[in-house]
Backbone as a chain_set.jsonl record, in Angstrom:
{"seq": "XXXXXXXXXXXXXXXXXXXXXXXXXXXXXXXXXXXXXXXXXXXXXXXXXXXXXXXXXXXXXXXXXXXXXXXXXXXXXXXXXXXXXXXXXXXXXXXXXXXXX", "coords": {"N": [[9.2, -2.778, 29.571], [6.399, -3.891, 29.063], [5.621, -1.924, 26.824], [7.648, -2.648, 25.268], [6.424, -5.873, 24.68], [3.995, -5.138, 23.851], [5.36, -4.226, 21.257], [5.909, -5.934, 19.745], [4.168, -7.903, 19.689], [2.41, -6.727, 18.221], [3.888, -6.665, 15.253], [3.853, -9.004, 15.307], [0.826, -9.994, 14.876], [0.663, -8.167, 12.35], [2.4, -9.846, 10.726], [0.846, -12.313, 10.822], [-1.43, -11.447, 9.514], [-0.643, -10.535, 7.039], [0.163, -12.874, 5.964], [-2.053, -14.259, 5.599], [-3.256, -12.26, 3.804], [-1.872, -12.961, 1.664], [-2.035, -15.61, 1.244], [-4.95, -16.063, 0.439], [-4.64, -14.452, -1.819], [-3.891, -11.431, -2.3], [-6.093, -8.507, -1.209], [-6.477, -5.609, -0.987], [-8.088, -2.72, 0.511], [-10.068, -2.383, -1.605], [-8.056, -3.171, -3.596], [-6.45, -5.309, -6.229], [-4.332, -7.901, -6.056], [-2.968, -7.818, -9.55], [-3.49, -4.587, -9.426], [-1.821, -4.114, -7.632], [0.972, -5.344, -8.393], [0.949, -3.571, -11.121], [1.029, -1.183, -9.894], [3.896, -1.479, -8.327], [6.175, -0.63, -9.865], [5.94, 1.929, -9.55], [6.219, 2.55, -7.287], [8.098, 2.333, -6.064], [12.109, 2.184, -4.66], [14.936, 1.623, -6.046], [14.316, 3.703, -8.3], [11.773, 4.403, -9.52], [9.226, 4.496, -11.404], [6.812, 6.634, -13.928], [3.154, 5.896, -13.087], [1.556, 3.449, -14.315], [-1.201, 2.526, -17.234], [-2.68, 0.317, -16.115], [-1.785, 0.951, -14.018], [-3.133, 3.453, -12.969], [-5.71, 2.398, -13.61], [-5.985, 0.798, -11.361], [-5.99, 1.919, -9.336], [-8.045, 4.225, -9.565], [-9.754, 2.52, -8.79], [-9.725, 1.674, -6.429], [-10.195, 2.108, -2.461], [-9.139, 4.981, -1.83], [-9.134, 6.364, 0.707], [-9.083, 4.515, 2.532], [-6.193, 3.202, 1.635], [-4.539, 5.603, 2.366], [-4.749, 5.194, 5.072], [-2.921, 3.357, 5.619], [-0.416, 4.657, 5.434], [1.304, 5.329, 7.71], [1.573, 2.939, 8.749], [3.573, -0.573, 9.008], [3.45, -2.079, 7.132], [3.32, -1.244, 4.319], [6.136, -0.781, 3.759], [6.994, -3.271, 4.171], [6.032, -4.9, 2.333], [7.452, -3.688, 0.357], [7.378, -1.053, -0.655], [7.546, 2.248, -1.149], [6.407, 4.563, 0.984], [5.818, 7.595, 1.066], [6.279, 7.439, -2.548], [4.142, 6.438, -2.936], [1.924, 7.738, -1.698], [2.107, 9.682, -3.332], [1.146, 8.803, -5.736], [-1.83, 9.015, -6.797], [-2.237, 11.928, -7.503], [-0.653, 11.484, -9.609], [-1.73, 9.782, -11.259], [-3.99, 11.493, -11.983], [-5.922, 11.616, -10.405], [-8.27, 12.888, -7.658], [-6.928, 13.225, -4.308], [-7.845, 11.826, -0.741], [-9.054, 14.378, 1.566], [-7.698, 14.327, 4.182], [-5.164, 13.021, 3.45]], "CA": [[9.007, -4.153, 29.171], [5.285, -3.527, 28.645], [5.593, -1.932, 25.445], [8.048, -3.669, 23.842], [5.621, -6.91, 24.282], [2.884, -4.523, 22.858], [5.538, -4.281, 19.997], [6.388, -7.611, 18.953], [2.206, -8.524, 19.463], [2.047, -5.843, 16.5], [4.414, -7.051, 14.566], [3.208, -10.902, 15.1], [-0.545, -9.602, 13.944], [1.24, -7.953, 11.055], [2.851, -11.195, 9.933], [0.049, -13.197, 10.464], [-2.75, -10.693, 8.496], [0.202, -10.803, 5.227], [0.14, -14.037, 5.519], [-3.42, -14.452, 5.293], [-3.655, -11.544, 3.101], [-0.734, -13.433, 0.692], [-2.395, -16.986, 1.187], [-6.133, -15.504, -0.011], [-5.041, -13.269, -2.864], [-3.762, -9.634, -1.851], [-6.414, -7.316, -1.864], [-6.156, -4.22, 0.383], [-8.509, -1.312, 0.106], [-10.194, -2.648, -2.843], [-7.115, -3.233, -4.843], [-5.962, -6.865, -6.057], [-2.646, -8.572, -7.215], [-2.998, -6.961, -9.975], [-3.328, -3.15, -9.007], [-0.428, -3.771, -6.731], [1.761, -5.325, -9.746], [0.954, -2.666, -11.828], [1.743, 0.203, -9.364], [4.955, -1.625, -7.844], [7.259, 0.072, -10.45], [5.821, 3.445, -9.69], [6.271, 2.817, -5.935], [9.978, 1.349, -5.337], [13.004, 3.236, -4.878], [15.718, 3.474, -6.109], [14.536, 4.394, -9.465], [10.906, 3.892, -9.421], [8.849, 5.28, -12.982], [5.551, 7.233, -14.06], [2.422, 4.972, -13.439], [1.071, 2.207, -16.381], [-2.529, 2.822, -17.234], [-3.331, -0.302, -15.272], [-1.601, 1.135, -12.212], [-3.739, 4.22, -12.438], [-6.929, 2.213, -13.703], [-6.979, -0.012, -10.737], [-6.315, 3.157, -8.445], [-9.254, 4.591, -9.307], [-11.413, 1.902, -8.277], [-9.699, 1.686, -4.757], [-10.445, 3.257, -1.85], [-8.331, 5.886, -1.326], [-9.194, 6.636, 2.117], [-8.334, 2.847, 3.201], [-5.111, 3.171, 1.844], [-3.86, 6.138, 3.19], [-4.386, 4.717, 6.376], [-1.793, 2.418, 5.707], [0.942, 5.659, 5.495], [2.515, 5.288, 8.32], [1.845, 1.439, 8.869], [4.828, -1.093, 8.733], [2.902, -2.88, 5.968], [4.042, -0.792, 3.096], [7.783, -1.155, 3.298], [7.25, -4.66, 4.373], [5.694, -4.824, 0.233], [8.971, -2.674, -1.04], [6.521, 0.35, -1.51], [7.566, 3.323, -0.631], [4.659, 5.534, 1.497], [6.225, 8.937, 0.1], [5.717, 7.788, -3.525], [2.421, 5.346, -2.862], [1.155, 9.037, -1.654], [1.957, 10.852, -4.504], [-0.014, 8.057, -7.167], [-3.049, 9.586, -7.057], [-1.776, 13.191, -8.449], [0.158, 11.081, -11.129], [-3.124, 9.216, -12.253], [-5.161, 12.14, -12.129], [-7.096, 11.365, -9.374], [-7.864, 13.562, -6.365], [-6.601, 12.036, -2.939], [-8.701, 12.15, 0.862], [-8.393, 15.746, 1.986], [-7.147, 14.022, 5.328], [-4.319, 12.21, 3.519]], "C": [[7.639, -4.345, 28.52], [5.163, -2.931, 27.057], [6.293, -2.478, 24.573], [7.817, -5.316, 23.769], [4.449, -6.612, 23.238], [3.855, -4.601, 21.464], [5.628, -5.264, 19.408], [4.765, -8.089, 18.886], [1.916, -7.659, 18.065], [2.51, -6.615, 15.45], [4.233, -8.872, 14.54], [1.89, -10.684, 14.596], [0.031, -9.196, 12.82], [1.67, -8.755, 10.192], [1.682, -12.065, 9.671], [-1.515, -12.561, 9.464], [-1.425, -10.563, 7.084], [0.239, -11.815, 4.729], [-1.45, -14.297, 5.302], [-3.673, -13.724, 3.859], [-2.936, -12.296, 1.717], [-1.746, -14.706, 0.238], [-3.873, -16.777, 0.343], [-5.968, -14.619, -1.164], [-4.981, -11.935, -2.296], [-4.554, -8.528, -2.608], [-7.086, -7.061, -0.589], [-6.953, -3.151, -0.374], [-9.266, -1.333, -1.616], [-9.335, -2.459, -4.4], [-6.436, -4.544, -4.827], [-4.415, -6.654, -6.646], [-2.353, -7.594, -8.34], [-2.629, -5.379, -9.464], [-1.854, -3.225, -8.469], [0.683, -4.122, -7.286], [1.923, -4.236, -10.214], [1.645, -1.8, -11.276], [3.428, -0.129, -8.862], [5.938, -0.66, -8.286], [7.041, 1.508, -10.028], [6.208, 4.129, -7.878], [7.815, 2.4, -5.1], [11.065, 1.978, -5.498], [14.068, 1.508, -5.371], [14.771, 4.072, -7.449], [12.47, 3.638, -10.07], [10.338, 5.193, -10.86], [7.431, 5.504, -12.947], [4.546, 5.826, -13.971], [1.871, 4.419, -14.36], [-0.044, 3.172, -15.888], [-3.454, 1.84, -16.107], [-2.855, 0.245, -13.94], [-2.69, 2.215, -11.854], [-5.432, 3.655, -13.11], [-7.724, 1.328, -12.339], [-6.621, 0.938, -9.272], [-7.798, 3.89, -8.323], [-10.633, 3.877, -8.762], [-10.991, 1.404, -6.832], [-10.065, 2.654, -4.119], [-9.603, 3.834, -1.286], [-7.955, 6.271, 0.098], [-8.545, 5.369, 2.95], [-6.709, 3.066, 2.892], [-4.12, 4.115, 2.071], [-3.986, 5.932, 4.23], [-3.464, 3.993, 6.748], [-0.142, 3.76, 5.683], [1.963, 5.317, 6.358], [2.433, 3.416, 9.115], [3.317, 0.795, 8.386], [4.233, -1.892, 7.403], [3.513, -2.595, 4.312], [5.486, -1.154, 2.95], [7.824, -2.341, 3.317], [6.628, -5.351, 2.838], [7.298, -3.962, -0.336], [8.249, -2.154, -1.159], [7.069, 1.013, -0.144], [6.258, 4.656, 0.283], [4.454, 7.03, 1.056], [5.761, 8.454, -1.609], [4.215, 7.13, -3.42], [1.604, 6.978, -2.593], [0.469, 10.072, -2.964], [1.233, 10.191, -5.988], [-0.827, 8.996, -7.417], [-3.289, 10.985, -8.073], [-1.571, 12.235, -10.001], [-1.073, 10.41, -11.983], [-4.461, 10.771, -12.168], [-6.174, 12.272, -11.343], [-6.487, 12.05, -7.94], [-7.483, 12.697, -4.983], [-7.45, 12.768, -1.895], [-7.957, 13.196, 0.941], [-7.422, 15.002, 3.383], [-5.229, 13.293, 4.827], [-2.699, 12.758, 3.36]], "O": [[7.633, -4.94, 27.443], [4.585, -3.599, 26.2], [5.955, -2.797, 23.433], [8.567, -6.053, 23.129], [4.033, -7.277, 22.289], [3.255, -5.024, 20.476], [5.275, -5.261, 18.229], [4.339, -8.648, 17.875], [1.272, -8.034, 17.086], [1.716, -7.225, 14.733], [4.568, -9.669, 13.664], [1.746, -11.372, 13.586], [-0.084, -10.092, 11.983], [1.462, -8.587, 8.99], [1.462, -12.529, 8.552], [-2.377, -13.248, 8.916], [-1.983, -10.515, 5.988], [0.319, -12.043, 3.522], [-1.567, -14.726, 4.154], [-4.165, -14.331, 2.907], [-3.565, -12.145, 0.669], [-2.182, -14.801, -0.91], [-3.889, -17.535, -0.628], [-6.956, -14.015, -1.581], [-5.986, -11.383, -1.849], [-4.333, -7.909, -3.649], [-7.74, -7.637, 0.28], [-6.69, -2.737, -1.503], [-9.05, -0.537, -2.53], [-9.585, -2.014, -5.52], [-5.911, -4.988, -3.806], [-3.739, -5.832, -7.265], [-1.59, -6.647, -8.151], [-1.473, -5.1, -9.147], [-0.923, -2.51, -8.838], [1.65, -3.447, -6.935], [2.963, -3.652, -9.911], [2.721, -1.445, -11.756], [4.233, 0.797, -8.963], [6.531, 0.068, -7.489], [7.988, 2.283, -10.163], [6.371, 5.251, -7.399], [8.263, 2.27, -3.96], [11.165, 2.478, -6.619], [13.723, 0.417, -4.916], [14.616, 5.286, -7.316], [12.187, 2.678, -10.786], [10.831, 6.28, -11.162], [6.728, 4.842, -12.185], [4.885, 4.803, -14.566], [1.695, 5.075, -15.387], [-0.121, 4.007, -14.988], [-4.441, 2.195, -15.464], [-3.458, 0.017, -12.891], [-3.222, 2.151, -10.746], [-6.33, 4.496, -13.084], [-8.913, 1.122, -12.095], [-7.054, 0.534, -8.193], [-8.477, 4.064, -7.311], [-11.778, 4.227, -8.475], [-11.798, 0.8, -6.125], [-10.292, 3.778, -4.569], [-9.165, 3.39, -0.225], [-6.825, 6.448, 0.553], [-7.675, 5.402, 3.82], [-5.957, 3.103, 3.866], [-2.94, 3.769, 2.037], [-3.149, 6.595, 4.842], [-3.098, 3.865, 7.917], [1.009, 3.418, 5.954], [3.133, 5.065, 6.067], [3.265, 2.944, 9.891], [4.083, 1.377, 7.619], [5.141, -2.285, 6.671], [3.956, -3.372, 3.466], [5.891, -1.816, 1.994], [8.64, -2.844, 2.546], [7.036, -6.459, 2.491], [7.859, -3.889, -1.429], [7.789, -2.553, -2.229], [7.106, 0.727, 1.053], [5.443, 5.407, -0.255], [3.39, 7.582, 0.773], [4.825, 9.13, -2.036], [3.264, 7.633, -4.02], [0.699, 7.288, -3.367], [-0.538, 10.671, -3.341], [0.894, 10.817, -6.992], [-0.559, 9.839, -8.274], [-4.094, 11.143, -8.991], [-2.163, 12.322, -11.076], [-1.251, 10.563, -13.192], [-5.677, 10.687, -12.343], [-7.18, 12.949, -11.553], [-5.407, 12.025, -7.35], [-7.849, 11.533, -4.819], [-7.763, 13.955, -1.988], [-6.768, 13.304, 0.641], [-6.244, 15.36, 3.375], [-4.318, 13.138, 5.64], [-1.767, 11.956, 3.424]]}, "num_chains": 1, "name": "protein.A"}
């Protein structure tokens, strides 16, 4: 019973930091509206496509490390991004990713 109060307290912080994060302008890991537009297409199944220039221009000015912490968070799918391709951006723009990630 204990943990599945701990789960639903997650998932009620989770709602209420998207909603904040939504209500303020979404920007995660130093990446705005933008960035996360841009990359959507490159991150959404089914049939998701090579990154724009803006997806991999406003990659490079995030922090990488911040948002692989989000991998195995519920946050990503709860955006429609995939965490398998959101991983693999970084290759596709050219840019190295956190050894940890």
């Amino acid at each position: 019973m204990k943990g599945s109060k701990v789960g639903v307290l997650s998932l009620v912080v989770l709602v209420l930091l998207l909603i904040v994060e939504f209500s303020a302008g979404l920007s995660i890991c130093n990446m705005n509206d933008d960035g996360f537009t841009a990359c959507k297409p490159s991150v959404t199944q089914p049939n998701p496509v090579e990154p724009s220039t803006s997806c991999c221009e406003a990659l490079s000015s995030a922090d990488l490390q911040c948002l692989c912490s989000y991998r195995n968070s519920l946050l990503l799918p709860s955006l429609g991004i995939d965490p398998e391709l959101a991983l693999a951006l970084p290759a596709k723009c050219n840019l190295t990713s956190p050894p940890s990630c």
